[in-house]
N, CA, C and O of each residue as an XYZ file, in Angstrom:
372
protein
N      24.391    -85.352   -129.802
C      23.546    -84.171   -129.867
C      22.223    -84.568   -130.510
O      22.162    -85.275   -131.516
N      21.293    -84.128   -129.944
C      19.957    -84.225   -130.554
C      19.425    -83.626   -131.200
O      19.302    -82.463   -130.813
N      18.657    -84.048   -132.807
C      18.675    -83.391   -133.949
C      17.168    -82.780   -134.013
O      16.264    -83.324   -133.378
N      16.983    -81.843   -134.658
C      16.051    -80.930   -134.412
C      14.264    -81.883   -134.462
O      13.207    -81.269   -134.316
N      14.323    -83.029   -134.636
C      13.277    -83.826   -135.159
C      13.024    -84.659   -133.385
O      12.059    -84.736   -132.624
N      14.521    -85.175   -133.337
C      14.307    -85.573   -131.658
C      13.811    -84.759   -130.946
O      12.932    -85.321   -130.292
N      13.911    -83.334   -130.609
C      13.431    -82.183   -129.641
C      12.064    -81.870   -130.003
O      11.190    -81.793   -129.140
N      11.747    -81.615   -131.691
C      10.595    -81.592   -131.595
C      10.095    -82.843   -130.902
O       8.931    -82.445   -130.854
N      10.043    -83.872   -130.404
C       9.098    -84.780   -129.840
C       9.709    -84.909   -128.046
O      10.089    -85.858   -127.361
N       9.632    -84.210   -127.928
C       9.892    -83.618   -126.166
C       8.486    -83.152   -125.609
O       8.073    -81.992   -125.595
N       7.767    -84.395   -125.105
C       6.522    -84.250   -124.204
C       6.924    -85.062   -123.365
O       6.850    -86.198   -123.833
N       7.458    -85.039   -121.983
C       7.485    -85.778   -121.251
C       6.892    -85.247   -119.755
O       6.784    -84.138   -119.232
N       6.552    -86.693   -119.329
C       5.640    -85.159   -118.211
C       5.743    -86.524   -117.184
O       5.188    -87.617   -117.302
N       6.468    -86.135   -116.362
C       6.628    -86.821   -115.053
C       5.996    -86.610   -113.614
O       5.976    -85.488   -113.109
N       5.397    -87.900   -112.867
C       4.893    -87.664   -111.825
C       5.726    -87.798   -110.328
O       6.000    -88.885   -109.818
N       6.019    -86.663   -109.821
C       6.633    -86.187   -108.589
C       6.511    -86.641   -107.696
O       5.292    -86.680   -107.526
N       7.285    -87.348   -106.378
C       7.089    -87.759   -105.247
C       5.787    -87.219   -104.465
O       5.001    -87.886   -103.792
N       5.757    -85.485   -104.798
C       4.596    -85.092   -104.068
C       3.341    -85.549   -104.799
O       2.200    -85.423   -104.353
N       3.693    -86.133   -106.054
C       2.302    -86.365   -106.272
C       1.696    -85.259   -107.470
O       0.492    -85.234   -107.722
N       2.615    -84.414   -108.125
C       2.858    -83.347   -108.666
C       2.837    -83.621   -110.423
O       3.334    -84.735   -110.591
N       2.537    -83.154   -111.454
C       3.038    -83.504   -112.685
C       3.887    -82.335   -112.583
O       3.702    -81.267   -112.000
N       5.098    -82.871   -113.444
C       5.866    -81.979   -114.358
C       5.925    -82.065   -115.454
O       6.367    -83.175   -115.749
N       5.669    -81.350   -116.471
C       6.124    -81.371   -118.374
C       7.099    -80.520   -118.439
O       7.349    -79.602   -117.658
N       7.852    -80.951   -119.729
C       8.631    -79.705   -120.474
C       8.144    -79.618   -121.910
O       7.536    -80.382   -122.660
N       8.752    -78.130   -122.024
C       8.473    -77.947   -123.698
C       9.595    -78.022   -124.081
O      10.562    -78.064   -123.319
N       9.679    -78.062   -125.674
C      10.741    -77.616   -125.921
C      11.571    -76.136   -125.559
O      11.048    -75.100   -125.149
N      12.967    -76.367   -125.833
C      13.652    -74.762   -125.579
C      14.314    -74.424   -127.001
O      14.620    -75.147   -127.948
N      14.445    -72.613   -126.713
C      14.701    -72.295   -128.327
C      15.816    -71.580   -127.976
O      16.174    -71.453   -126.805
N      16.536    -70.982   -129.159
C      17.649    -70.142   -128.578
C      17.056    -68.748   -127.824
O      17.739    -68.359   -126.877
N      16.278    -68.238   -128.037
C      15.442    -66.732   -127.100
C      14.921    -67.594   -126.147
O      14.080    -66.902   -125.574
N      14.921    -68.845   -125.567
C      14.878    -68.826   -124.291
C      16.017    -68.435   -123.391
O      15.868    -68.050   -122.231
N      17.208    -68.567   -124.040
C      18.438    -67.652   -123.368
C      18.597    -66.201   -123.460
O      19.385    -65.538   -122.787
N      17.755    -65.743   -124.382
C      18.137    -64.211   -124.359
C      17.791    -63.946   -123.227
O      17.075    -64.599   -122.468
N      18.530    -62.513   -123.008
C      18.089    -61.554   -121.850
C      18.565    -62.064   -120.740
O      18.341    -61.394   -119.732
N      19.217    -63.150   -120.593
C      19.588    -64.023   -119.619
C      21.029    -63.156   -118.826
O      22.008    -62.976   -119.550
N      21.080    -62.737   -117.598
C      22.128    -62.044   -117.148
C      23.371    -62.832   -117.145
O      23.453    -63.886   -116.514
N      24.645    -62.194   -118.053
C      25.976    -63.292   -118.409
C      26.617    -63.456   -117.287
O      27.479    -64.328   -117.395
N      26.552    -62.953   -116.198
C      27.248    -63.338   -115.304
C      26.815    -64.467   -114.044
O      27.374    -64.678   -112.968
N      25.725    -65.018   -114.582
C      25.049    -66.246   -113.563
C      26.120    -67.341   -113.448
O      26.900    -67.577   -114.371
N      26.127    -68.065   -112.165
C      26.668    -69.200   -112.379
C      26.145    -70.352   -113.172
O      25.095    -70.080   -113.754
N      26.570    -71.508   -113.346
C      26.327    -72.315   -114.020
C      24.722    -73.217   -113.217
O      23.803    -73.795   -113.797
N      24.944    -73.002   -111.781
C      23.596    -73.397   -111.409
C      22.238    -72.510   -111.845
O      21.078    -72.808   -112.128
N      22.944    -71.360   -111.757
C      21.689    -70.131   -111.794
C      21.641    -70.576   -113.332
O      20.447    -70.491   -113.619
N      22.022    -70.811   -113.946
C      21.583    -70.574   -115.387
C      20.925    -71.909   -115.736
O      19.789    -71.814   -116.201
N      21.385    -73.019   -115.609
C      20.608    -74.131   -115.628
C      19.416    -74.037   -114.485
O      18.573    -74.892   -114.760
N      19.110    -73.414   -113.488
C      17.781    -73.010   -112.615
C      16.513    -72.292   -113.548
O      15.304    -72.519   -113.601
N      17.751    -70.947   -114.520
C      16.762    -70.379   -114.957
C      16.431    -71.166   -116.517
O      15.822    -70.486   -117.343
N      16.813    -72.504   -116.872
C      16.249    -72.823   -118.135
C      15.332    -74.184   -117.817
O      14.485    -74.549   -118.632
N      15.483    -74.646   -117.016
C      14.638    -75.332   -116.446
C      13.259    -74.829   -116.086
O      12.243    -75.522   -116.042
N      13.367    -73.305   -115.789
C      12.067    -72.731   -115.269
C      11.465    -72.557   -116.518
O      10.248    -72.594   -116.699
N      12.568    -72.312   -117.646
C      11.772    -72.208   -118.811
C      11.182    -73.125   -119.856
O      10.502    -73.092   -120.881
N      11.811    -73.969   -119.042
C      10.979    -75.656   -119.515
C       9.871    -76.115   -119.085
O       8.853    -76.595   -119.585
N      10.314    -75.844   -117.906
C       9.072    -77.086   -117.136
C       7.917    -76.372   -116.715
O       7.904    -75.183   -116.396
N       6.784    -77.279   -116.730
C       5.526    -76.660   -115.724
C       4.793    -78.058   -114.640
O       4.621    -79.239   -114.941
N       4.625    -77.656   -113.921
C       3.985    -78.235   -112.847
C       2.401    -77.983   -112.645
O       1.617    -77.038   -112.730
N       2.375    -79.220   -112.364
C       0.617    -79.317   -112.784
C      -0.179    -78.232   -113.374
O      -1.195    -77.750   -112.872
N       0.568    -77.767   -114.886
C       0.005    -76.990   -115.963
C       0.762    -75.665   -115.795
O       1.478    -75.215   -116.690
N       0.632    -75.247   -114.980
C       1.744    -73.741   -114.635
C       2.923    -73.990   -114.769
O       3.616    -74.987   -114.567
N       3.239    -72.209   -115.413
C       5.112    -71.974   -115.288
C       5.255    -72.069   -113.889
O       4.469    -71.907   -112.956
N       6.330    -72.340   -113.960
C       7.701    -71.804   -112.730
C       8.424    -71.205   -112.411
O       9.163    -71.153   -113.395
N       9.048    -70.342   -111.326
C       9.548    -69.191   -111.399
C      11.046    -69.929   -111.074
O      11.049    -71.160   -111.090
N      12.049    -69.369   -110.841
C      13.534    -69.792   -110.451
C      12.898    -70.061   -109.218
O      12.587    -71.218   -108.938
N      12.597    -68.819   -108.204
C      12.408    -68.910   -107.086
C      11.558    -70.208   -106.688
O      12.012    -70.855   -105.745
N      10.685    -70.548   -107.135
C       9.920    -71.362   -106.835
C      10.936    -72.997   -106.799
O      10.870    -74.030   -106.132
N      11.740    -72.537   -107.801
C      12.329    -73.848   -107.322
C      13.542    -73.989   -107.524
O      14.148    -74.596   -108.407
N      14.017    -73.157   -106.307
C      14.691    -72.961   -105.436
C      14.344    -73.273   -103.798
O      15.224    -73.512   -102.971
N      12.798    -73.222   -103.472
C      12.190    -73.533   -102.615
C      11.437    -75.035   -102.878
O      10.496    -75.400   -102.173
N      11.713    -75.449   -103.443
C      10.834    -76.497   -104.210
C      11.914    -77.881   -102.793
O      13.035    -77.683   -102.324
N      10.927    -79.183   -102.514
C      11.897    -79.926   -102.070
C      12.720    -81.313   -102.485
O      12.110    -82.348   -102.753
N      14.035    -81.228   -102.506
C      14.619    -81.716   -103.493
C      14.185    -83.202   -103.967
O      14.852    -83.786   -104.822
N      12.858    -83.885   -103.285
C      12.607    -84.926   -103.520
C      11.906    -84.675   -104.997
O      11.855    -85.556   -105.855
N      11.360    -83.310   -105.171
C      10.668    -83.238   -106.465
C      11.650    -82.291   -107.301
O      11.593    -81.838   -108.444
N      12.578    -82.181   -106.256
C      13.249    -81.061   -108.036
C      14.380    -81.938   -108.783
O      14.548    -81.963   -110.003
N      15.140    -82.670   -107.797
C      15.875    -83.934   -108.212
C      15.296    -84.288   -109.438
O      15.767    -83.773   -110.452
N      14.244    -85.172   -109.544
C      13.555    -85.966   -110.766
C      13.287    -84.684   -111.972
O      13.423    -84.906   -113.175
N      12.990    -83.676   -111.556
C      12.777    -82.851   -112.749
C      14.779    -82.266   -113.264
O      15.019    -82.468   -114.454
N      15.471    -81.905   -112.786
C      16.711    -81.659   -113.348
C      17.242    -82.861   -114.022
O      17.888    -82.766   -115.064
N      16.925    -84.252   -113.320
C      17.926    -85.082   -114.017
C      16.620    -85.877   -115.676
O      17.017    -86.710   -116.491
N      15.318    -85.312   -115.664
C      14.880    -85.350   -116.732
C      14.945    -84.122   -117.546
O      14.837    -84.543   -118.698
N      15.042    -83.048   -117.587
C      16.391    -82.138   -117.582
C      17.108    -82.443   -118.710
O      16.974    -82.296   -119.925
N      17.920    -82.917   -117.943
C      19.319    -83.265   -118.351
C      19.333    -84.301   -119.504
O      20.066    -84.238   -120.490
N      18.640    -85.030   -119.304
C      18.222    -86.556   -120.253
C      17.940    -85.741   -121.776
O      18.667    -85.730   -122.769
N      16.411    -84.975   -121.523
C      16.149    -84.825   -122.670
C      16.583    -83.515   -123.283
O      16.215    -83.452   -124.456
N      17.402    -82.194   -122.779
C      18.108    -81.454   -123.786
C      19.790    -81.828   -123.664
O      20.464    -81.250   -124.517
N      20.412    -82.551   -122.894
C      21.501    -83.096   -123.259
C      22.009    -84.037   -123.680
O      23.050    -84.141   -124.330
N      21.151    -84.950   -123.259
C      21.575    -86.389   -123.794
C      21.012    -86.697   -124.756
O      21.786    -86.990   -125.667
N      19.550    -86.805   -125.097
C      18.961    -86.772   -126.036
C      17.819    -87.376   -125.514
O      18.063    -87.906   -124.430
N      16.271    -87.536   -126.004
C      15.386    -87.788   -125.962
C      15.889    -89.211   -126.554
O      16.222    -88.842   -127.680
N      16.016    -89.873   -126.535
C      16.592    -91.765   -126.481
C      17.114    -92.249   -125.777
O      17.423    -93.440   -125.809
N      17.407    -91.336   -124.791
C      18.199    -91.915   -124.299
C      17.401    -92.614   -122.740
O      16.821    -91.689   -122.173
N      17.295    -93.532   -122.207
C      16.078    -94.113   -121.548
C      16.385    -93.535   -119.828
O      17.360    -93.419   -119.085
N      14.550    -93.219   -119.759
C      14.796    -92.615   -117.779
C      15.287    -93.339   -117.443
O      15.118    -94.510   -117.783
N      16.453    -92.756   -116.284
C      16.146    -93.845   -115.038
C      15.411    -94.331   -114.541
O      15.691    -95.096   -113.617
């Protein structure tokens, strides 16, 4: 688990097949509020991702990427995944 000192240093901002930046910010616990309890486990990791990331400076909506194509949403979930689950040390692919 990653300790509150690792997350604070969560700037990572990756460049997209399309050619696209993505960043994330950090996430807090009220980025889950309000969150409807009955989502699946995709919908809910869709909707915290949206609340992470921005693409070339803008938020993201779910919808948006949901339509997004998976050559660029791939690289953003599995950096994702790296830096609020695994930990920010743990090295990109």
């Amino acid at each position: 688990m990653a300790t509150g000192k690792a997350l604070a240093r969560v700037a990572t901002e990756l460049v997209l097949p399309s050619g696209r930046f993505a960043s994330f910010r950090r996430l807090r616990v009220v980025d889950m509020m309000g969150m409807p309890q009955d989502l699946s486990s995709l919908a809910f990791t869709l909707c915290l991702i949206a609340r992470a990331v921005q693409i070339d400076g803008e938020s993201v909506s779910v919808e948006e990427l949901m339509a997004m194509d998976l050559q660029d949403f791939f690289p953003i979930q599995r950096e994702f995944i790296r830096l609020f689950f695994d930990g920010p040390g743990v090295p990109a692919a």
